[in-house]
C-alpha positions in Angstrom: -3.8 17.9 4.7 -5.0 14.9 2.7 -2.6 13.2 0.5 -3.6 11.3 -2.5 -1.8 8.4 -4.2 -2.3 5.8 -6.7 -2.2 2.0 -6.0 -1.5 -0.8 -8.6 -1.6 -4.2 -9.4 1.4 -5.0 -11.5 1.0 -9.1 -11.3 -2.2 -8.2 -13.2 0.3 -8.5 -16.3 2.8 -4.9 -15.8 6.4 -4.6 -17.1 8.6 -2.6 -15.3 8.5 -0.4 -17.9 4.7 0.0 -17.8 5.1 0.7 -13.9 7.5 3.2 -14.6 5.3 5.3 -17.5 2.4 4.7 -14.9 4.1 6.0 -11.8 6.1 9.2 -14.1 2.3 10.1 -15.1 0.6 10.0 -11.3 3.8 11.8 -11.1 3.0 14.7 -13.3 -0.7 14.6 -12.6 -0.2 15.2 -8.9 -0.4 12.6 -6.9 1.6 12.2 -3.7 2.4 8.7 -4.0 3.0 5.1 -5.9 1.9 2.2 -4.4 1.9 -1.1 -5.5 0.7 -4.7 -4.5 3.2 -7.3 -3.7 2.2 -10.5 -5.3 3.7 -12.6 -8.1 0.3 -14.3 -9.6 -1.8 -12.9 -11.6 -5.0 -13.3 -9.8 -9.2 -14.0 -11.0 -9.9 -14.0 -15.0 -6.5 -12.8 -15.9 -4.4 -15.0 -17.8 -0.9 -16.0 -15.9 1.2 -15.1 -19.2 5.0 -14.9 -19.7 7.1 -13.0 -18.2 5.2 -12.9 -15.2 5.3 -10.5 -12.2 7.6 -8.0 -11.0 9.4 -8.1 -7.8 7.7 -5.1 -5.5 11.3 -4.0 -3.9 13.2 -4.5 -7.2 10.5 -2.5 -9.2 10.4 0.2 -6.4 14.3 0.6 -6.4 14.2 1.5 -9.9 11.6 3.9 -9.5 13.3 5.8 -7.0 16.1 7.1 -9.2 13.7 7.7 -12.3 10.6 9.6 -10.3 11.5 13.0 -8.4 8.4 13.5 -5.9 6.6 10.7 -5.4 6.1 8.4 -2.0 6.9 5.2 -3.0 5.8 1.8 -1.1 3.9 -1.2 -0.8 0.7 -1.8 -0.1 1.5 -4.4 1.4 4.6 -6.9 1.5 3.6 -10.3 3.2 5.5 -11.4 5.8 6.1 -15.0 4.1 7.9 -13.5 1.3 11.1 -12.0 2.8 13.1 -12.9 6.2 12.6 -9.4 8.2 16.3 -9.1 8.1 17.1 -9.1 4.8 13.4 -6.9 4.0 15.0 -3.9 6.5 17.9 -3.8 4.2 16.2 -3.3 1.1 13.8 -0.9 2.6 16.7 1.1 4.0 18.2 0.8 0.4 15.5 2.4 -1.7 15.0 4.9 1.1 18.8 5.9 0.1 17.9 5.4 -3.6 15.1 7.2 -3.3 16.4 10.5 -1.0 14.3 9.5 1.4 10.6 8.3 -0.3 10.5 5.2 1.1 7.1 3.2 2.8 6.6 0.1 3.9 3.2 -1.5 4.1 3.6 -5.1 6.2 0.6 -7.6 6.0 0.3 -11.7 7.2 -0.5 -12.3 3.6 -3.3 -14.1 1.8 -3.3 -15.6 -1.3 -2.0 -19.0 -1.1 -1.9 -20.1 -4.8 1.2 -17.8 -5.4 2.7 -19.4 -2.5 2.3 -23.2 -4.2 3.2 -21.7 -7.3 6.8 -20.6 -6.0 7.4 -22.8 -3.6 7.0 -20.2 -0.8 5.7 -21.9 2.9 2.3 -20.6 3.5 1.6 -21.4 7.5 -1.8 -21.5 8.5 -0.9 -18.9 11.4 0.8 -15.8 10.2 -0.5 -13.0 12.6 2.4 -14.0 15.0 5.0 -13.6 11.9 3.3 -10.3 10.9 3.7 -8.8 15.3 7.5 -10.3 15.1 8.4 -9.2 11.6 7.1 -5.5 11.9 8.9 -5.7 15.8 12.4 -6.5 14.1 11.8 -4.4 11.1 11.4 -1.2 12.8 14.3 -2.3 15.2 16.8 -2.3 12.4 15.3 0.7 10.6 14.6 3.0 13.6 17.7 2.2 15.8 21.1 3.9 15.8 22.9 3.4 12.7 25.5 0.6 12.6 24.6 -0.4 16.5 24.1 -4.4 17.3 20.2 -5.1 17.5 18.5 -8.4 18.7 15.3 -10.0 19.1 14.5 -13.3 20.4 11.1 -14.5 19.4 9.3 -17.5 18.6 9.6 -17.4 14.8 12.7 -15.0 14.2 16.2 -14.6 16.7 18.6 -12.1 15.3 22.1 -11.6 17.4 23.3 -8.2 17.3 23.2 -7.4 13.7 23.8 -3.3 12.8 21.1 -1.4 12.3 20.7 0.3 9.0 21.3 3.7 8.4 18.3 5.3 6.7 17.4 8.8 4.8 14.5 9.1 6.7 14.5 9.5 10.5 11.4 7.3 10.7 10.5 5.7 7.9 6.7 5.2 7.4 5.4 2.0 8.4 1.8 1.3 7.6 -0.5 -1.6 8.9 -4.1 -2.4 7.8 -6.5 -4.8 8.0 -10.0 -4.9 9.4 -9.7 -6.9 12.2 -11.1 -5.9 15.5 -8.1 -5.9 17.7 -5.0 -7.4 17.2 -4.7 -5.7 13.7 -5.4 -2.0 14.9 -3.0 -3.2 18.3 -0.5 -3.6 16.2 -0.8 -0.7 14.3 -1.0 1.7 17.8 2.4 0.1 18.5 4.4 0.0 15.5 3.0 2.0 12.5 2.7 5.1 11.4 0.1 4.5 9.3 -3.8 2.6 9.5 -5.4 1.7 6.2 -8.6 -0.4 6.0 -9.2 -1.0 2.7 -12.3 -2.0 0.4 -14.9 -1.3 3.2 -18.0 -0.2 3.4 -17.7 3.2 5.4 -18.8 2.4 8.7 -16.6 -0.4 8.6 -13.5 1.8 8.0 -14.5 4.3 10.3 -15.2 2.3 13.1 -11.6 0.1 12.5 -9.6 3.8 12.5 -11.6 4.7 16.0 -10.6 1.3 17.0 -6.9 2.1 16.2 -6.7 5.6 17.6 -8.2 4.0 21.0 -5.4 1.2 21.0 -3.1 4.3 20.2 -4.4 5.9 23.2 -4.4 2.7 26.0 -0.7 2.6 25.4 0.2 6.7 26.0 0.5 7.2 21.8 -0.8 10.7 20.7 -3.4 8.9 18.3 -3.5 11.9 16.0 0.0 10.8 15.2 -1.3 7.5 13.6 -2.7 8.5 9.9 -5.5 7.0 9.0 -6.1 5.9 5.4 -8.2 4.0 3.0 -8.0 2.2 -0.6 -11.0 1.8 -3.0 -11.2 0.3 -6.4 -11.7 3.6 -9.4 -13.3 3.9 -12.6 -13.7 7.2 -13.6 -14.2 9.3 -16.5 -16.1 11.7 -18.3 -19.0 10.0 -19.8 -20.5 6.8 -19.3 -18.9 5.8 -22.6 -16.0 5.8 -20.6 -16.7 4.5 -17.8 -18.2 0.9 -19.4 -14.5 0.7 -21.7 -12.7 0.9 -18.1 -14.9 -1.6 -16.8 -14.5 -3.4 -20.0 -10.8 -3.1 -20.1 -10.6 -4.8 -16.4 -13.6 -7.4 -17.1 -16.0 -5.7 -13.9 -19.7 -5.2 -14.5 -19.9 -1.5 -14.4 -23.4 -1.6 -13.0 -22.0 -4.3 -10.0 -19.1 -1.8 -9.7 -21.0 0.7 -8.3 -23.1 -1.4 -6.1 -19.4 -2.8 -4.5 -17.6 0.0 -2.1 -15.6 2.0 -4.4 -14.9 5.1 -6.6 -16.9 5.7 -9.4 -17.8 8.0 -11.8 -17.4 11.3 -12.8 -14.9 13.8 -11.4 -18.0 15.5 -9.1 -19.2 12.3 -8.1 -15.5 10.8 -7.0 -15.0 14.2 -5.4 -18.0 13.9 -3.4 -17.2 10.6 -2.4 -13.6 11.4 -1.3 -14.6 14.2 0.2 -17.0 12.4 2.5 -14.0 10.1 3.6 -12.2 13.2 4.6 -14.7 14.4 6.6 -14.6 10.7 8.3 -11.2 11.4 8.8 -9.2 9.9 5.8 -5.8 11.2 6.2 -4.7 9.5 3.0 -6.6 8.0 -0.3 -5.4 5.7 -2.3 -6.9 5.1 -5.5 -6.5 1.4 -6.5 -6.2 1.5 -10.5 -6.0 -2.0 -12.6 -5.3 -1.3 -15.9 -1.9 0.0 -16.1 -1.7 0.9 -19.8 -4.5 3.7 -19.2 -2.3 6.9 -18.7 -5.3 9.1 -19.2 -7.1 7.4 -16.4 -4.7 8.9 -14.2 -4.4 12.2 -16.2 -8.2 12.9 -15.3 -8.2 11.7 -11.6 -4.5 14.2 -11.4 -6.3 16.8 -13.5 -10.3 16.6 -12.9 -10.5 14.7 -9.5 -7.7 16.1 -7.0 -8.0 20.1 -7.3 -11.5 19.6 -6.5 -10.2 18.1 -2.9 -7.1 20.2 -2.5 
């Protein structure tokens, strides 16, 4: 069965306590999941006010002890931000935090302003990072609790720290990217999840058969890899609603629709999911800018999902 989840941008300007009203309403409006970027700039015509961007893994511990249901991950971490050490023991944390709701979405990372901005290296190679990272990450998470792991790689040498003890037996790990063949490599090897995001369909389709064949060249049961997707929404009842969302997030509504995304009413987003599904979309995410907008995610809970369920 299809699960649904919302996907945000909190460096778009989001308090934690904006996240939180956001993620208790997706909540109650019955979505399976919270997802949020990890970034700490606020990026294109939005103004980079005080007090800035949230941490991802700070604001997703905090949501684990004040939501009930809801998946909760990243979508995705870069691989410059964190060590992999020290990312594996907050994952594990908010897994424990959480009762066991935990995802992690891993990427190289791309926006390199952010990284001047906070003094974080940006290296002009980070696909090698991204194969070590998600190698060690799933080591400590997936291995016996408390027993020595090591890796000796050409970025990253742990020696014989404890693996972490974890809620989940597996806990989720999702790759994406629409790269021909390292990206979905990768993902056959390590993750439970594919995502290609902001696609036109033939390109997402084609990148989840390219997966499910990697899955398949190394002995995985490919139906075991989910395959998922993310598209940009505006939706609403009337037209009138539609241009104030587009307003609210300065897009041109008629450009909007042109671009690969959700859009529209609840019969026309429907339709649209529903054609993903029949693609193979094992999971939608539906990526939501403005924050403040509880009823946008009231009518995609209450107008949008029952007609795919």
């Amino acid at each position: 069965m299809t699960e649904f989840a919302v996907f945000t941008e909190p460096q778009q300007g989001a308090s934690y306590d904006t996240q939180l009203a956001f993620a208790q309403q997706a909540e109650r409006s019955g979505f399976d999941g919270f997802f949020r970027s990890d970034h700490f700039l606020a990026m294109g015509d939005m103004p980079r006010v005080a007090p800035g961007a949230t941490d991802a893994w700070t604001t997703l511990a905090g949501l684990a002890r004040e939501t009930e249901t809801l998946r909760l991950g990243t979508l995705v971490s870069s691989v410059t931000y964190r060590v992999p050490g020290i990312l594996a023991a907050q994952v594990a944390q908010v897994d424990a935090m959480s009762g066991g709701r935990v995802e992690l979405g891993l990427g190289t990372g791309w926006f390199e302003d952010e990284h001047r901005a906070y003094g974080i290296p940006f290296p002009a190679k980070r696909f090698d990072l991204l194969e070590e990272q998600v190698a060690i990450i799933t080591g400590l998470l997936h291995g016996t609790a408390g027993e020595p792991f090591s890796f000796s790689g050409e970025h990253y040498a742990l020696e014989g720290g404890p693996a972490f003890a974890t809620v989940q037996e597996r806990i989720p790990v999702t790759i994406g990217g629409a790269g021909l063949k390292r990206t979905p490599a990768l993902a056959a090897r390590f993750a439970r999840e594919f995502n290609v995001a902001f696609q036109d369909d033939d390109v997402i389709v084609d990148r989840w058969a390219r997966a499910r064949a990697a899955a398949e060249e190394i002995g995985r049961d490919p139906r075991t890899l989910r395959l998922s997707t993310a598209l940009t929404t505006l939706a609403g009842a009337s037209e009138a609603d539609l241009e104030r969302r587009a307003a609210a997030t300065n897009v041109d509504l008629a450009a909007f629709r042109r671009r690969s995304t959700f859009c529209g009413s609840a019969q026309e987003i429907a339709d649209r999911a529903g054609a993903l599904i029949e693609a193979g979309a094992e999971r939608i995410y539906f990526q939501l800018i403005d924050m403040e907008d509880l009823d946008h995610v009231a009518f995609l809970g209450e107008e949008v999902l029952p007609k795919l369920r």
